[in-house]
C-alpha positions as CSV (number, residue, x, y, z in Angstrom):
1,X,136.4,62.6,222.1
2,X,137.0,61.9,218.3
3,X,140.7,60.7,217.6
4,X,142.6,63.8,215.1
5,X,143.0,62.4,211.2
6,X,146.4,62.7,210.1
7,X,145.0,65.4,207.7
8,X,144.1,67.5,210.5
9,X,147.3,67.1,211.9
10,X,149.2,68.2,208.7
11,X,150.7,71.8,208.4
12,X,150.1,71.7,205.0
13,X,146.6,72.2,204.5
14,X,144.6,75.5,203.7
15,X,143.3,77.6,206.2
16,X,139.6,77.3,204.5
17,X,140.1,73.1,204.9
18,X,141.3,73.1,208.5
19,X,138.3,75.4,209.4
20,X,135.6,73.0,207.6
21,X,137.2,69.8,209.3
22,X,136.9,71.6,212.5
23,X,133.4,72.6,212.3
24,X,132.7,69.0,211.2
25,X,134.5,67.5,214.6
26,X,132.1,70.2,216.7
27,X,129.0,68.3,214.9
28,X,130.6,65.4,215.6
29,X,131.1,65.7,219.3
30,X,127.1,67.3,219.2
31,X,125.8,64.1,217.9
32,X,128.0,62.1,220.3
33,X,126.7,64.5,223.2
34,X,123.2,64.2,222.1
35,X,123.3,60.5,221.7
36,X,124.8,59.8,224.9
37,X,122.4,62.5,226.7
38,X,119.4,59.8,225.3
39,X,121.2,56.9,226.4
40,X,121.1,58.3,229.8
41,X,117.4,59.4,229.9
42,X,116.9,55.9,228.6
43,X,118.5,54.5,231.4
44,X,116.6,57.0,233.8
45,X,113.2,55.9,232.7
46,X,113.6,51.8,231.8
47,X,110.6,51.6,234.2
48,X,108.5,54.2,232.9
49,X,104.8,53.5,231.8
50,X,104.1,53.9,228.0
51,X,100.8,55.8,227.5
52,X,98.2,54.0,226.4
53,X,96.1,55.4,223.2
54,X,93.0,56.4,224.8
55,X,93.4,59.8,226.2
56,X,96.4,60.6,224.5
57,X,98.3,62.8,226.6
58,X,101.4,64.8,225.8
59,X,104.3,62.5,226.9
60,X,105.9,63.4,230.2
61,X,109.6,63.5,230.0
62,X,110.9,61.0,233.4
63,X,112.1,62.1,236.8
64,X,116.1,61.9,237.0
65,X,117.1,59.1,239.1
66,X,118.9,61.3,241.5
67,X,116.6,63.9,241.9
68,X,114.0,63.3,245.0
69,X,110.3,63.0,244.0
70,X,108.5,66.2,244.1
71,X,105.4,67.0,246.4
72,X,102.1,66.7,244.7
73,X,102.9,63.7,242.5
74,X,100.1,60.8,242.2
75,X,101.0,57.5,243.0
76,X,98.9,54.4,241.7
77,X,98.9,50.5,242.5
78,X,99.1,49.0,238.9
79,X,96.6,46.3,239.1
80,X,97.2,45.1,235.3
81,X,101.0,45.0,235.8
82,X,103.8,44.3,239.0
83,X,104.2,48.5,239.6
84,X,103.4,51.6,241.3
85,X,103.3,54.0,238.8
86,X,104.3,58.2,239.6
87,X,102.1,60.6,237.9
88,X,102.5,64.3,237.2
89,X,98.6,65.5,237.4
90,X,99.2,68.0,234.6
91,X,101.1,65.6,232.1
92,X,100.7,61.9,233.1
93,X,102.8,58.9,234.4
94,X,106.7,59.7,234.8
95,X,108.3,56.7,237.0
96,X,107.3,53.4,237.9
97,X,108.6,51.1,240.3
98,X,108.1,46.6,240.7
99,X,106.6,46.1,243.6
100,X,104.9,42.6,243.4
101,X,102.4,40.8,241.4
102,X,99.0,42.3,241.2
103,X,98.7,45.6,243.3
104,X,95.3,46.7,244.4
105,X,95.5,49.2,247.4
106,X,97.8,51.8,248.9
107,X,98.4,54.0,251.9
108,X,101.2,56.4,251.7
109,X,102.4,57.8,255.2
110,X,104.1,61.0,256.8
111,X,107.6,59.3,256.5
112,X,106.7,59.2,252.7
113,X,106.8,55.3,252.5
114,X,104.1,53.9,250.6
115,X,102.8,50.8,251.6
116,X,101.3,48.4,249.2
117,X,98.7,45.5,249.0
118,X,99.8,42.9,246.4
119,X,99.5,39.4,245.7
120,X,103.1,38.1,246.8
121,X,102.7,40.3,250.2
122,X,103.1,44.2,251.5
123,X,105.4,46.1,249.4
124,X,107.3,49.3,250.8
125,X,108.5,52.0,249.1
126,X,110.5,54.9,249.5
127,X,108.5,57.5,247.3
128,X,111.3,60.1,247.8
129,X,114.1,58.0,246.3
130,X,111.6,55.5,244.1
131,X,113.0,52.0,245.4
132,X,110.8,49.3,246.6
133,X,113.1,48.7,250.2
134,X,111.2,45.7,251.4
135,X,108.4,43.1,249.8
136,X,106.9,41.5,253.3
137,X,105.4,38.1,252.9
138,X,101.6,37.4,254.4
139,X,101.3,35.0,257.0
140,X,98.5,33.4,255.5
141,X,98.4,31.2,252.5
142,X,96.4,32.1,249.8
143,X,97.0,30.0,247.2
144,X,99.1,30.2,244.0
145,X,99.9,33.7,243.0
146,X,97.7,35.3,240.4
147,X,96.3,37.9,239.1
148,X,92.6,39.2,238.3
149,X,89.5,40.6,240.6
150,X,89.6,37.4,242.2
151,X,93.2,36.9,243.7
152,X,94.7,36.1,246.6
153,X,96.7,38.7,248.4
154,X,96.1,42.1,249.6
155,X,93.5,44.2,248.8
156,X,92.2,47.1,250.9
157,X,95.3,48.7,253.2
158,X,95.6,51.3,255.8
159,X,97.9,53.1,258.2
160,X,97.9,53.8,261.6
161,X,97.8,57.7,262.7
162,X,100.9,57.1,264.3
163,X,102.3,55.1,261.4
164,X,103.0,52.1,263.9
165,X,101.2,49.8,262.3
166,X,100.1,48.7,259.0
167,X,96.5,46.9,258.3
168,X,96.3,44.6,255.3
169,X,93.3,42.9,254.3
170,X,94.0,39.8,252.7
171,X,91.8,37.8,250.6
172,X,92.0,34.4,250.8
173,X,90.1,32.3,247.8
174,X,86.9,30.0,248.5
175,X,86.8,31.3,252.2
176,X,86.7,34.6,254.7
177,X,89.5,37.0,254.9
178,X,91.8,38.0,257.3
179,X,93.5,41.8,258.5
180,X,97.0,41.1,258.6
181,X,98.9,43.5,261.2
182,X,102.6,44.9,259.9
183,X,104.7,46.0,262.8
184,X,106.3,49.0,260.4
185,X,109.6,49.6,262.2
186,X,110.3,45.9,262.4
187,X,108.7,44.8,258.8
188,X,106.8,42.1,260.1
189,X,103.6,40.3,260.3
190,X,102.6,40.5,264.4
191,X,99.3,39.3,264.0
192,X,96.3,38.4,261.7
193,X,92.7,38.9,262.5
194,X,89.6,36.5,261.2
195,X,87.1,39.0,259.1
196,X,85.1,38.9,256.3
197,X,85.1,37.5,253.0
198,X,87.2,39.6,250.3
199,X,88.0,42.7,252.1
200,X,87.9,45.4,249.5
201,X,88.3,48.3,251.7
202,X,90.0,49.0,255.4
203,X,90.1,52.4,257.0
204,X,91.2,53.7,260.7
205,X,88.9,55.5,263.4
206,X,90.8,59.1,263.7
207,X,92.1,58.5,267.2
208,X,93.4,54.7,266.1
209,X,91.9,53.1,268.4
210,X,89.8,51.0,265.8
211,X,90.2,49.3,262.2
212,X,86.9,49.1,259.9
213,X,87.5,46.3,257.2
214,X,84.5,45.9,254.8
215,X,83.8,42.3,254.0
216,X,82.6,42.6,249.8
217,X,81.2,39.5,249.6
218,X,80.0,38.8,253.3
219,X,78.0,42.0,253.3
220,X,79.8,43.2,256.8
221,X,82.2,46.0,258.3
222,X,84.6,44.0,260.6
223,X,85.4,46.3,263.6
224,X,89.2,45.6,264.8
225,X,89.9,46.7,268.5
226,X,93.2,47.9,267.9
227,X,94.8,47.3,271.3
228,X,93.3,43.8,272.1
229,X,92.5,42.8,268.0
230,X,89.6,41.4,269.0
231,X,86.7,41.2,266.0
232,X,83.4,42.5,265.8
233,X,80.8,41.6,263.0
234,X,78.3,44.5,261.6
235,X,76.2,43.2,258.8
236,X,75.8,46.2,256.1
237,X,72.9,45.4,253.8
238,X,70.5,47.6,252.9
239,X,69.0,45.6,250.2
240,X,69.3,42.6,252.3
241,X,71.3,39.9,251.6
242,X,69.8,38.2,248.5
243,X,71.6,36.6,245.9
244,X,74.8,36.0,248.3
245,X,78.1,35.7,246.8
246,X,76.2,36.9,243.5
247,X,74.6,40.0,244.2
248,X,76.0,43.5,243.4
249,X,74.7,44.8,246.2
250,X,77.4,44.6,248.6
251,X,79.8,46.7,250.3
252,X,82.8,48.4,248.7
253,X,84.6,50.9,249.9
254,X,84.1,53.3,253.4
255,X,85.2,56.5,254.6
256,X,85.0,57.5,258.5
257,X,83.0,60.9,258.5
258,X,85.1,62.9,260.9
259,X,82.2,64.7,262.7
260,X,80.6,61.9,264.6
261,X,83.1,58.6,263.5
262,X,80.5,57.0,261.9
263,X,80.8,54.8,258.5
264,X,79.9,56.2,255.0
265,X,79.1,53.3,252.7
266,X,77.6,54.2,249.3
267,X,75.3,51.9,247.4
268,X,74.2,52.2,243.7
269,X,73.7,55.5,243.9
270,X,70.9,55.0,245.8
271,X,71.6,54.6,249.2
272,X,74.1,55.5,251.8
273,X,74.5,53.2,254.5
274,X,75.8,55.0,257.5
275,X,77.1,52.3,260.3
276,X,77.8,53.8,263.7
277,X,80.7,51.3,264.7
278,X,79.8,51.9,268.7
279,X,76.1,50.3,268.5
280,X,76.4,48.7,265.0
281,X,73.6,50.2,264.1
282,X,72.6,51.2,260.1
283,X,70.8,53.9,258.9
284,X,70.8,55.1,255.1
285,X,70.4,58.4,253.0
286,X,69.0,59.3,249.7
287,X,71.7,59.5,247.1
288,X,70.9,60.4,243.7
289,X,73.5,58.8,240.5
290,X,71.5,55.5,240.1
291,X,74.8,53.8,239.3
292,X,77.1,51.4,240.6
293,X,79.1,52.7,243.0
294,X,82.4,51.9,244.3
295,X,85.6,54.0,245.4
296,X,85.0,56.6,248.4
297,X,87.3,59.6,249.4
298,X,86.6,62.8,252.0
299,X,87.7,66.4,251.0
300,X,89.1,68.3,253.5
301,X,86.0,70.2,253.6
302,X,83.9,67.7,254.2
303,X,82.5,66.3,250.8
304,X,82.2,63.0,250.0
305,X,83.2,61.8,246.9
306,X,82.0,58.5,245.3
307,X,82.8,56.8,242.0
308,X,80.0,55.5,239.9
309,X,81.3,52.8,237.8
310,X,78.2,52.9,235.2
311,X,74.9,50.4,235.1
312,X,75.6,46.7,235.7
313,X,73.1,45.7,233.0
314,X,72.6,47.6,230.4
315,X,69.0,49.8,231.1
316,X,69.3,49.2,234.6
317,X,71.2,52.5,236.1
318,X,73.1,55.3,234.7
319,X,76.4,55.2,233.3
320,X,79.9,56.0,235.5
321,X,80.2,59.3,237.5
322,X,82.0,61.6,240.5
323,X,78.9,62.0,242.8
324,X,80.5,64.7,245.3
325,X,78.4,65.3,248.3
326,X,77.9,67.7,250.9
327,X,77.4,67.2,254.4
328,X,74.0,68.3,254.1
329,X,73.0,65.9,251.9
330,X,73.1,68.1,248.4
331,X,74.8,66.1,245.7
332,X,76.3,67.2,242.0
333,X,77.2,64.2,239.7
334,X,80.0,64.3,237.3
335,X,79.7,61.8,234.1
336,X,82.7,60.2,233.8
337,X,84.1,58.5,230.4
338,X,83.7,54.9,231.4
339,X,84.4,52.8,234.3
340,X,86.8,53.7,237.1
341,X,87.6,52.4,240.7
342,X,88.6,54.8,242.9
343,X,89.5,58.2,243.7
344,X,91.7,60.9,246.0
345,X,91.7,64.9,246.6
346,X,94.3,67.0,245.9
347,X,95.9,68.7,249.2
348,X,93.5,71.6,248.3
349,X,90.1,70.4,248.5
350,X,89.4,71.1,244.9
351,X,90.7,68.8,242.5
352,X,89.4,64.7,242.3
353,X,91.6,62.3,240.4
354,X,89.7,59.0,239.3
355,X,91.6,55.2,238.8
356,X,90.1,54.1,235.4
357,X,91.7,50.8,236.6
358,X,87.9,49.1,237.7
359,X,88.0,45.4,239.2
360,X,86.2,44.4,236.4
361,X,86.2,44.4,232.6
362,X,86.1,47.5,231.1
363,X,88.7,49.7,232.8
364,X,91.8,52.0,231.0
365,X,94.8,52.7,231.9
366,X,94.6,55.7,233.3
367,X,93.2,59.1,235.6
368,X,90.1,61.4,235.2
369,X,91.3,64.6,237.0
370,X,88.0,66.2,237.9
371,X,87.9,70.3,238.6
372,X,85.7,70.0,242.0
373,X,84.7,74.1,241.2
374,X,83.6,73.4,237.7
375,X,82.9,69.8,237.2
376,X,85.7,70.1,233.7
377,X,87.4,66.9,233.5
378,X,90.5,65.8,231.4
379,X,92.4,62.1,230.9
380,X,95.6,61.4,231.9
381,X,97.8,58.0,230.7
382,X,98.9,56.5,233.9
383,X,100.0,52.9,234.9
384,X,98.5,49.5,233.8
385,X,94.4,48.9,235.4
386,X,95.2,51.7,238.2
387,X,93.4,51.0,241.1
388,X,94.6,52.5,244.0
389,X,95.8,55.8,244.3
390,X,97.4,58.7,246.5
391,X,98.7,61.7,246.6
392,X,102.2,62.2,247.6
């Protein structure tokens, strides 16, 4: 790689010189080798997410460009930034890729495109390869583009069982919401629903057949007939509706219990509310973390798990936690090490892993992986304000 000196070339010198020229060129072609080697992993990870200082991890070297994205990978919506972030659960974030301003949910599905709720509109990615192959606009205008709890734009998303259709809630500032419908073959907008105000959450009855989009500040469940999209309003309030837009106690986040269908809503660690979409009747259940809950995930077991994002004035309530309970009713509460947003379940039931992203102040940039066995937990550096989160 190195051009010869006319001293090597020369017959002339001594044995002993030609062989200390020569094993200075073979450190001279290492260091070349080596520096072009970290030019190239530079290249490779010009996307990746620094860690932030708080848990510290052990850096995680990047995924080659070429090589396809392993099974078992996290994948977050970077509120705090314009990415999805990829995260090794043993040693933290590895890839990231832009997808739009201000991400806040995503659904990943069987095809391995992940479909994403930003600001600007629904971003798809190809997790296999890491490229964002489309950024779809919303129908409806929602104002300037920003960022914060209170944007416009997508916030809680879901899929289709069939992966036909994507569902968008979309906020839309200083009025109610609407659920957008994505055609997913065609990449398109085909229709947009009228539901509540903010919708933080939106989940899919197991045969498909119904969308549930939880109104945040309208204290409602919006049931979506998926054939004829026609809207039904279920008020969920089990401490009433006091306060309006400036109460905390409103809906967040469901999950559909597969037994019977119905709606799992949790409440400050106090109550669950449990909506049965067919009469729209509520009923609630004890729970026990006395904190403020938000993000909701099933195990494949059965378990639900909520995230407890810690007293909303100080003395009144508990600080953040994993509540995981059982169908019975029986609950064990992890502490967590301050506020997160949401969580998911490893394909085996027994790991949690926690967005420390929160909607409002006092999130981190990063992933409590809880052991669902032992209740251990450990940090992990991950993204900018993660929100959402799946696992690939």
């Amino acid at each position: 790689m190195n051009p010869r000196t006319p001293g090597a070339r020369s017959r002339s010198r001594s044995r002993s010189r030609i062989r200390t020229r020569t094993r200075i060129r073979a450190r001279g072609r290492g260091a070349l080798a080596a520096l072009a080697a970290a030019l190239l992993l530079g290249a490779c990870s010009q996307h990746a997410v620094s860690a932030p200082p708080a848990p510290a991890p052990s850096a995680a070297d990047p995924l080659p460009a070429t090589a396809p994205t392993p099974q078992g990978l996290l994948l977050t919506a970077d509120f705090g930034a314009d990415t999805v972030t990829f995260v090794d659960p043993e040693r933290g974030a590895v890839a990231s890729v832009t997808v739009g301003r201000a991400p806040y949910g995503l659904a990943v599905g069987a095809d391995g495109r992940a479909w994403v709720a930003t600001a600007e509109g629904v971003a798809v990615v190809d997790t296999r390869t890491r490229v964002r192959v489309a950024l779809i606009p919303y129908r409806t205008g929602t104002g300037p583009v920003t960022e914060g709890e209170y944007r416009g734009g997508g916030m809680g998303i879901a899929l289709s069982p069939d992966g036909a259709h994507v569902y968008a809630g979309v906020n839309v500032p200083g009025t109610t919401g609407v659920l957008e419908v994505l055609d997913t073959a065609r990449r398109e907008v085909t229709a947009v629903v009228p539901v509540g105000r903010r919708p933080f959450d939106v989940d899919v009855s197991r045969d498909g057949a119904e969308v549930y989009v939880t109104g945040h500040d309208s204290f409602d469940v919006t049931v979506v007939a998926a054939d004829s999209l026609s809207p039904r309003r279920i008020e969920v309030a089990p401490y009433g509706t006091g306060g309006g837009l400036g109460s905390w106690l409103k809906p967040h986040y469901a999950v559909v219990r597969p037994s019977d269908g119905k709606l799992l809503l949790p409440f400050e660690g106090e109550r669950l509310a449990v909506v049965d979409p067919r009469t729209g009747r509520t009923g609630t259940e004890p729970m026990t973390a006395d904190t403020h809950q938000h993000g909701a995930a099933l195990t494949p077991d059965g378990r639900l798990l909520v995230v407890g994002t810690g007293a909303v004035r100080p003395g009144d309530g508990k600080g953040p936690s994993l509540t995981v309970r059982s169908p019975d009713g029986a609950e064990r509460v992890h502490p967590l090490q301050g506020p997160h947003e949401d969580v998911a379940v490893s394909r085996d039931g027994r790991t949690a892993y926690v967005t420390g992203g929160h909607t409002r102040d006092g999130y981190w940039n990063g992933i409590t992986v809880v052991d669902l066995d032992s209740g251990a937990t450990r940090r992990l550096a991950a993204g900018s304000r993660p929100l959402g989160i799946a696992v690939l």
